[in-house]
Each structure stands twice: as C-alpha cells, then as structure tokens.
C-alpha positions as CSV (number, residue, x, y, z in Angstrom):
1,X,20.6,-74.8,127.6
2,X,21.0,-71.6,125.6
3,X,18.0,-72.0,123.5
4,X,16.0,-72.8,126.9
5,X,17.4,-69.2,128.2
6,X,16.3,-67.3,125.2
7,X,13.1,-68.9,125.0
8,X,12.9,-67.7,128.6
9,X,13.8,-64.3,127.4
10,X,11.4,-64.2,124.5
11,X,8.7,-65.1,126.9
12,X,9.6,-62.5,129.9
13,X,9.8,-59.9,127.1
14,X,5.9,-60.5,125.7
15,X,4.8,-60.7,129.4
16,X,6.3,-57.4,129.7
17,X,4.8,-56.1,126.4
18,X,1.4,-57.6,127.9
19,X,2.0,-55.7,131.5
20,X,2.7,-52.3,129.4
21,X,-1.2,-52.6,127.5
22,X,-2.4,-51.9,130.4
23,X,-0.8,-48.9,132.1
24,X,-2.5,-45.9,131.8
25,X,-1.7,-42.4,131.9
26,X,-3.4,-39.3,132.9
27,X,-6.4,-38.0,130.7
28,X,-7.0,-34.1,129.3
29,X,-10.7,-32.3,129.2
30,X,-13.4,-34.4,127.8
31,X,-15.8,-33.5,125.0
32,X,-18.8,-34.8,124.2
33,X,-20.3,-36.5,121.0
34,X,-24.1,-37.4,120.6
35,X,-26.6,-37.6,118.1
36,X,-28.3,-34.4,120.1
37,X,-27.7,-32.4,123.2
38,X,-23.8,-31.9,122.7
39,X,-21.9,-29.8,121.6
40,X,-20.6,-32.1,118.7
41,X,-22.5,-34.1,116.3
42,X,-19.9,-35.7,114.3
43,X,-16.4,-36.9,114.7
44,X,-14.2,-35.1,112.9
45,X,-14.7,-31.4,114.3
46,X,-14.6,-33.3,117.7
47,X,-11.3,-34.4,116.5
48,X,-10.4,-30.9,115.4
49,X,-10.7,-29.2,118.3
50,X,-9.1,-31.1,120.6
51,X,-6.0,-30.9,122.1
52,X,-3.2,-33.3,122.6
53,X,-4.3,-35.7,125.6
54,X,-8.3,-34.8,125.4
55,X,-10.5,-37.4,125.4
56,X,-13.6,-37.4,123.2
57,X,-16.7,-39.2,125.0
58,X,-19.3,-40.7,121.7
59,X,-22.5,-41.7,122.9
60,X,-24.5,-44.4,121.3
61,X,-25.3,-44.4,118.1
62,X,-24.1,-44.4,114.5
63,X,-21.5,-41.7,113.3
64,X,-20.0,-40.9,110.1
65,X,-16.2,-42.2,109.5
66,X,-13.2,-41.9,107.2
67,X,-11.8,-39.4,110.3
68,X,-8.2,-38.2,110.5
69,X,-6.3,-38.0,113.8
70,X,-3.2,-36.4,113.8
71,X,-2.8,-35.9,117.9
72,X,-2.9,-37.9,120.8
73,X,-6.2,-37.9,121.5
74,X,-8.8,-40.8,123.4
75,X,-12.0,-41.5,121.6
76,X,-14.0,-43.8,123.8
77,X,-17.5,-45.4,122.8
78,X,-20.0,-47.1,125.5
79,X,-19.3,-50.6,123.9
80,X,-18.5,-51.9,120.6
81,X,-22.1,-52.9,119.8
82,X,-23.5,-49.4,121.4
83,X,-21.2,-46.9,119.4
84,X,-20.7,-47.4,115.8
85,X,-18.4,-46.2,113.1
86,X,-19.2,-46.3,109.5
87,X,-18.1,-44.8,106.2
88,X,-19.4,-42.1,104.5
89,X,-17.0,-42.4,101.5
90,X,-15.0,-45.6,100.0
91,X,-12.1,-44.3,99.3
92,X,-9.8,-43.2,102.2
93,X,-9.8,-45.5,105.5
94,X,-12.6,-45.5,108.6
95,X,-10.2,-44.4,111.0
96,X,-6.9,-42.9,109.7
97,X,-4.0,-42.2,112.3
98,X,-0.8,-40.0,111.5
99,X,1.1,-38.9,114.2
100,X,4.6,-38.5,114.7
101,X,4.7,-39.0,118.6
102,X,2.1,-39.7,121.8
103,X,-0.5,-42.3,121.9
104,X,-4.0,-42.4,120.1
105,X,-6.6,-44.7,122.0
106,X,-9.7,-46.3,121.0
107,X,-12.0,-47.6,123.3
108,X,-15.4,-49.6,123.1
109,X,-16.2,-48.7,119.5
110,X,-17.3,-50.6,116.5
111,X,-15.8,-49.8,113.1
112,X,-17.6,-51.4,110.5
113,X,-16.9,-50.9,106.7
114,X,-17.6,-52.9,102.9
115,X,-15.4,-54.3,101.0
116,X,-14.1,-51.0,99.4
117,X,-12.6,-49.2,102.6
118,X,-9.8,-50.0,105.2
119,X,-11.2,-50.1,108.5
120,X,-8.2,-48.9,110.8
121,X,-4.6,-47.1,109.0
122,X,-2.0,-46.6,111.3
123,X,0.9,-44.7,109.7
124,X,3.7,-42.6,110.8
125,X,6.3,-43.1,114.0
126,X,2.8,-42.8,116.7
127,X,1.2,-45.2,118.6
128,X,-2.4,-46.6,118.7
129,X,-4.0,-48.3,121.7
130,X,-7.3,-50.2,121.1
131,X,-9.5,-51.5,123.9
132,X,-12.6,-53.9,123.8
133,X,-13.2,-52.8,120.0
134,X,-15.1,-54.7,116.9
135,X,-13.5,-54.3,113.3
136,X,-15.6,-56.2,110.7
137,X,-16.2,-56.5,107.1
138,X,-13.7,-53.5,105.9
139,X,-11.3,-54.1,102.9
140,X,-8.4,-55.0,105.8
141,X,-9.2,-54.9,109.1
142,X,-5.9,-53.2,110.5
143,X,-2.7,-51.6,108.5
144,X,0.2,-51.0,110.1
145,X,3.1,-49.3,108.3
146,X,6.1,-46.6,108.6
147,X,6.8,-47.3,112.0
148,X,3.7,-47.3,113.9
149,X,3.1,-49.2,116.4
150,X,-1.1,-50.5,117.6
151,X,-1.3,-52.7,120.7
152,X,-4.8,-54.0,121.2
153,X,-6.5,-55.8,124.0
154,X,-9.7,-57.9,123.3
155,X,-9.8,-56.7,120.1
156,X,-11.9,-58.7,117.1
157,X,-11.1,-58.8,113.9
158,X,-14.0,-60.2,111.7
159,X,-15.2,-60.9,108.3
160,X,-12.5,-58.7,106.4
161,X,-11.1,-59.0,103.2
162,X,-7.5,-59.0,105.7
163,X,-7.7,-59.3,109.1
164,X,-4.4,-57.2,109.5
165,X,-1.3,-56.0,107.2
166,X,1.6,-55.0,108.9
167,X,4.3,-53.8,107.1
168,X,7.1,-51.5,106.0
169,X,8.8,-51.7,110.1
170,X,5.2,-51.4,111.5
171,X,4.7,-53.8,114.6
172,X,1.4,-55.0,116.3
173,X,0.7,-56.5,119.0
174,X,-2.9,-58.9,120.2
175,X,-3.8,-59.7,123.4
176,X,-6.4,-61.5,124.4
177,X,-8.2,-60.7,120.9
178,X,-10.0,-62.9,118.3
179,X,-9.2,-62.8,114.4
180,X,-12.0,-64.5,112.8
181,X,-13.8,-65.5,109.4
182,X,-11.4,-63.1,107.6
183,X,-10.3,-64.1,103.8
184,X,-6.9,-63.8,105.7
185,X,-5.9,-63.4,109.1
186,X,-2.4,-61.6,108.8
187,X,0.2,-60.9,106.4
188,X,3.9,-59.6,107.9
189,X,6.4,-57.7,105.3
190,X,9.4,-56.1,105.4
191,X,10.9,-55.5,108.5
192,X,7.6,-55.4,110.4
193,X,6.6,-57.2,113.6
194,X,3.2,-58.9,114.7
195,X,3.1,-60.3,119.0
196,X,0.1,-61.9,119.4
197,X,-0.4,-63.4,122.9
198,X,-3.3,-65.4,124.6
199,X,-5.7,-64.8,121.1
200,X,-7.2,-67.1,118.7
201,X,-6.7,-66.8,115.0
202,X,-9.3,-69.1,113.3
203,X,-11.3,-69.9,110.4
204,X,-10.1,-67.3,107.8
205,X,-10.4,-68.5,104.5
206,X,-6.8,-68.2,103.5
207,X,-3.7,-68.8,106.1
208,X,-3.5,-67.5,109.5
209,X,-0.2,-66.0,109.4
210,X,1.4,-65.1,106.3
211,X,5.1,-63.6,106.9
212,X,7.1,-62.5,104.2
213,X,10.4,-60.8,103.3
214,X,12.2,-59.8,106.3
215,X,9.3,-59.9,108.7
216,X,8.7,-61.5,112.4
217,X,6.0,-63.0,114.1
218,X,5.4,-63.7,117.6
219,X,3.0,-66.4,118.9
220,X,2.6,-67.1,122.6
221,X,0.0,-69.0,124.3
222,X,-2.3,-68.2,121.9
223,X,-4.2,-70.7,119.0
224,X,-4.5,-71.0,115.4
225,X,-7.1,-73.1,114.3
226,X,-9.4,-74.3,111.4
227,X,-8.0,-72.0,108.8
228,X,-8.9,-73.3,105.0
229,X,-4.9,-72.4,104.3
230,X,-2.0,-73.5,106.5
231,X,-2.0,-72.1,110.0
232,X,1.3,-70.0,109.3
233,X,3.0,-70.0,106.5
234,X,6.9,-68.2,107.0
235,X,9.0,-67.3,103.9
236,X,12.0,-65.5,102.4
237,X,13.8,-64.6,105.4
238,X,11.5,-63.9,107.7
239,X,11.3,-65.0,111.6
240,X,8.8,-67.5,113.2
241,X,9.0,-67.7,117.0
242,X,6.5,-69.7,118.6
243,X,5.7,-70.5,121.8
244,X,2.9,-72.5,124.0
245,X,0.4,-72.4,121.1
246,X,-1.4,-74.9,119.6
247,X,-1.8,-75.1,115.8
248,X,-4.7,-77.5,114.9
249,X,-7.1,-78.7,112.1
250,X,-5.8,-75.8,109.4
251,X,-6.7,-77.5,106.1
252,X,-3.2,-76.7,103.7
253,X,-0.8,-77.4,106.9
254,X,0.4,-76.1,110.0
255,X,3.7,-74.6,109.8
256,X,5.2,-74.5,106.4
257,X,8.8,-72.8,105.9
258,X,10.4,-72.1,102.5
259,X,13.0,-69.8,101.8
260,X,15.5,-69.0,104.1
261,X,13.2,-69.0,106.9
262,X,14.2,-69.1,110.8
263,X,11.6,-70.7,112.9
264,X,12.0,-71.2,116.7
265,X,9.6,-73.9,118.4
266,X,9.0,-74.6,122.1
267,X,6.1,-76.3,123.5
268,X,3.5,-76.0,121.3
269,X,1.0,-78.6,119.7
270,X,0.2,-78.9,116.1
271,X,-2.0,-81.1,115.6
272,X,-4.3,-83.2,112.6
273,X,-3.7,-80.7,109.8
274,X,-4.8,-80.9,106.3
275,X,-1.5,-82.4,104.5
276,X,1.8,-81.6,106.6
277,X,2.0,-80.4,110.2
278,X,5.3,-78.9,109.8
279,X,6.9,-78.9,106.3
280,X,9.3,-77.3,104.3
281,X,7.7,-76.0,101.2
282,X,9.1,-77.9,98.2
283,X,8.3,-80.6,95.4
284,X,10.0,-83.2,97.7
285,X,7.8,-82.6,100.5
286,X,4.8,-82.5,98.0
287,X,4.2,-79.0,97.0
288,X,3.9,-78.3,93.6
289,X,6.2,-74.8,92.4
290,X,7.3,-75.2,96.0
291,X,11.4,-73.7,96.6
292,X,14.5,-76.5,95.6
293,X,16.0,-76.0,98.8
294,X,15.6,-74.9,102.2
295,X,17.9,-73.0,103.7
296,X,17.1,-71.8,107.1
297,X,17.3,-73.2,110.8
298,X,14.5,-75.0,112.3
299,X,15.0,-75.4,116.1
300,X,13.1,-76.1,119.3
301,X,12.0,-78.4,121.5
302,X,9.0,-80.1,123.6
303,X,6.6,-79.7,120.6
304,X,3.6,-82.0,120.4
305,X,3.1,-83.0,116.9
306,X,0.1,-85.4,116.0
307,X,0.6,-87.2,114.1
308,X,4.1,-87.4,113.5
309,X,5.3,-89.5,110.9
310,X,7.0,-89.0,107.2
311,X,3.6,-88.1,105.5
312,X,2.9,-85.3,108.0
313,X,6.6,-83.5,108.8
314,X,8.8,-82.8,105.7
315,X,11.9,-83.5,106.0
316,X,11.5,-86.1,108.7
317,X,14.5,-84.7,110.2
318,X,12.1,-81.8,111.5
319,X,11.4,-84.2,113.8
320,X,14.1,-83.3,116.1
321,X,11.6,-80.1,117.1
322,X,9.0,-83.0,118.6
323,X,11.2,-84.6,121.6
324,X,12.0,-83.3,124.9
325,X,15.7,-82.9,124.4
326,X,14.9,-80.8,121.0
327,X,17.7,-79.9,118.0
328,X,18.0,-78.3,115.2
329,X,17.9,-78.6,111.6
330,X,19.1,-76.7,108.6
331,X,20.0,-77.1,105.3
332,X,21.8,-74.2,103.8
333,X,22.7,-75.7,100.6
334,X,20.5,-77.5,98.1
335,X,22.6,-80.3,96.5
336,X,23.1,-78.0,92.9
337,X,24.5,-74.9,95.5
338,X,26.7,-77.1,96.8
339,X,28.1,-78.7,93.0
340,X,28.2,-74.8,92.0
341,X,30.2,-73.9,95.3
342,X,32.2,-77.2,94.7
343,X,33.2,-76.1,90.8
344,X,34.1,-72.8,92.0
345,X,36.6,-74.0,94.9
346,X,38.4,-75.7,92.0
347,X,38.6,-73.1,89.7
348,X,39.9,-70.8,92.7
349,X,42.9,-73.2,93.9
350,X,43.4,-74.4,90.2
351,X,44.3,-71.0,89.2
352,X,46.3,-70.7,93.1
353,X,48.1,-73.4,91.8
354,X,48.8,-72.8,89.0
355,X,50.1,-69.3,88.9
C-alpha cells in the first residue's frame, strides 16, 4: 500500500511539473530581428540591449550563434524550420545561458551546430524554457549543470553527438518532446535530475538513459525504444523511477542496474530486448567486467515483461517487479562482503570476550 501511495505521489508531482510548462507570465517591450528592415541584424546586440523581461521577435532566416544571455529575456522565432541558429565559431556553445535568477525562453527556433560546438549550455542557478524548438547535430544537444534548471515542451533532440548532459545538481525536464538518432540520448551525473514525461527516446546509437553517480531519472508515460545500447542503464547510486512507460526492442537490454542502484517500477512494459529485459549488471547475469554484487533495491509492481523467463531477467528473483501484487528485491551483500563482515564480528566479540 505504501509503495502504491508514493507512486501516486511521484505521478501527481510530474503532472504538476507538466501543469507549471505551461503557465505564462507577462511579457516586456519587444524588439525586432531581421535580415533587413529592423533595427537589429544579429543576435547578440539584440540580446545586449534588452532588458530583463523583453522579448526579442527573429524573423526568418539564418542568424549567426554562439550568443550569451545573461537576463531573462524571450527570444521567439516563427518556427523551428523558419528561424535558424548556427555557429559562427566552434569553440564556445550556440546558445549559452548564465543567469543567476528569472526565466530565459526560447521559442520556435532551430539551433543547428557540427560536431565541434554544444548546441544549448545552461549554467548557473536560472531557468530556461524551450518551446516547439529543433536541436540537431551539435557536439551535445543540451547541458545542464550548476543548478539550472530547462523545461522543454515539444522539443527534438536530433542527430547529436549527446542528446543531453545533465549534471553537477542541474535538472531537466521533457514533455511531449522526441530524442532521436543521437550517439546517446542522455547521461545523468552527480546529483542532477532528468523528468521526462509523455516523450520518446529512440534509436540513439548508444543507451537511452545513462545515469551515474548520485543522479535521478524520471520516466512517465513516455517510451524508450530501438536504442543500439540498453534502454536505461542506472549505476553507482543513482535513482531509477519509472512509471507507465514502455521499454522495447533496445538491442544491449532494457533496464540494467549495477552498483548500488535504486530503481522503482510500476506499470510499465519492457519488452523483446536485445539480451536481458531487466538485469543486474554482473558476470552471473552474463556481462563480462560487470559489478560482483548488487546491492540496491529493486521494487514495483504491475510491470509487463516479455518475455519473462531466466535468460531475459537476471536474477530471476527480479521477477517479483512483473506480478500484480509486486515486491522487492535487494541484495546488499555479495557472498565475500558477507565472509569479510562475518570474520570481523569474530574478531570484535573475540577480543569482548576475551578482555
């Protein structure tokens, strides 16, 4: 019962998240970008002179990058295939946003890049909203880091080096968007947080989710499918919650778990991936190099797993995740912990004893 209330919780608290995308606040004096007949040409002086809350109207065309926004400001393009930025050096990102408090938005623009330059760096404590934009073939598609926060809605994330990096206590959050044909589709590090809700992550060339270290990931209602690595791949002691998904046809597996790894699992199908469905990552289960032990907690329930039999979910005791009544499994010792933790005991009430 408690783990049906939290997951009730978890999924209240990502509709709210979802609710929040969409409200809008009031908007400052516009200025005007074009190729002629405006008073701007380019982004950056636009950028320059505008002041907190402005919102900076680019007309169609093609427009030199690598920009720096420091203020919360709205740049807004007619449509993502309309309004296009590209670089104009290979060394600094597309779009780079630094600011320490408000809300930077980006609307209907398409940032495209090579393989040299990061399309989209959010850094500091600020916020970044992006709305019906394109990001393809950059470096990385999105970085998150040092506290920022980007929510995006109908976002795609295409033919990148990295979909998205969020690290470092940065925390994104997908709605509705589509992370596609990517070498990876995310990696999560170090305290930092990826939501994605009602999107599709599929056929990246690596995994689809990559969390590391101390990170979370969110996965609601959304699908992960026909990845060439495993569909999400959670390590160290990072956090897998996921919920209503499906997980199909990724060609290494489709949810492997090493380390001491937490994964919550309700209602989800995973279905007819390459090699394991749901596995821990170690030389029992088949991985070669993979971890001695496991020892996290595995728990959920009403999962659909197909198929589900010994060759596909490692330990079979994951199981437990694919009934209606659910469990949970962990294994926080591997058998030499517990023979080191056993010698030490002795030693401890020998010498008791003895003294």
């Amino acid at each position: 019962m408690a783990s049906r209330n939290s997951t009730r919780v978890f999924a209240v608290s990502l509709f709210l998240i979802a609710i929040s995308l969409f409200f809008l606040t009031g908007y400052g004096k516009t200025i005007r970008v074009c190729k002629t007949g405006c008073s701007y040409t380019t982004l950056q002086p636009a950028i320059d002179d505008a002041d907190p809350g402005d919102v900076i109207q680019v007309q169609n065309g093609d427009y030199a990058g690598n920009v720096v926004i420091t203020k919360p400001v709205t740049i807004k393009g007619t449509r993502p295939t309309w309004t296009i930025i590209s670089p104009s050096v290979t060394d600094t990102p597309l779009v780079q946003v630094n600011t320490t408090d408000g809300e930077v938005r980006l609307e209907g623009l398409g940032l495209e890049g090579n393989e040299k330059v990061d399309l989209l760096s959010a850094g500091g404590s600020g916020n970044v909203r992006l709305n019906d934009c394109r990001l393809t073939a950059g470096k990385a598609g999105i970085i998150v880091t040092n506290s920022a926060s980007v929510k995006a809605i109908e976002v795609v994330l295409e033919t990148s080096a990295l979909g998205g990096l969020i690290n470092e206590g940065g925390e994104g959050t997908f709605l509705k968007s589509e992370i596609e044909d990517n070498g990876e589709g995310f990696r999560v590090e170090d305290d930092a947080k990826l939501t994605l809700i009602e999107s599709l992550l599929a056929r990246n060339d690596g995994a689809g989710i990559t969390v590391k270290n101390t990170g979370l990931a969110n996965v609601l209602s959304s699908t992960i499918a026909d990845n060439d690595g495993s569909g999400l791949k959670v390590t160290n002691f990072s956090r897998l919650k996921l919920q209503e998904s499906k997980v199909n046809g990724n060609e290494t597996g489709g949810v492997l778990l090493s380390g001491s790894a937490n994964a919550e699992l309700v209602d989800n199908e995973i279905l007819n991936n390459g090699g394991k469905n749901l596995s821990v990552i170690s030389e029992r289960c088949g991985f070669s190099g993979g971890d001695a032990g496991f020892y996290g907690v595995v728990t959920g329930s009403d999962n659909k797993i197909v198929p589900a039999n010994s060759k596909t979910i490692c330990p079979i005791d994951l199981s437990v995740v694919n009934s209606e009544d659910g469990g949970t499994y962990s294994y926080f010792f591997s058998p030499s912990t517990l023979a080191f933790i056993g010698v030490i005991s002795a030693a401890t009430l020998y010498f008791i004893l003895g003294r």
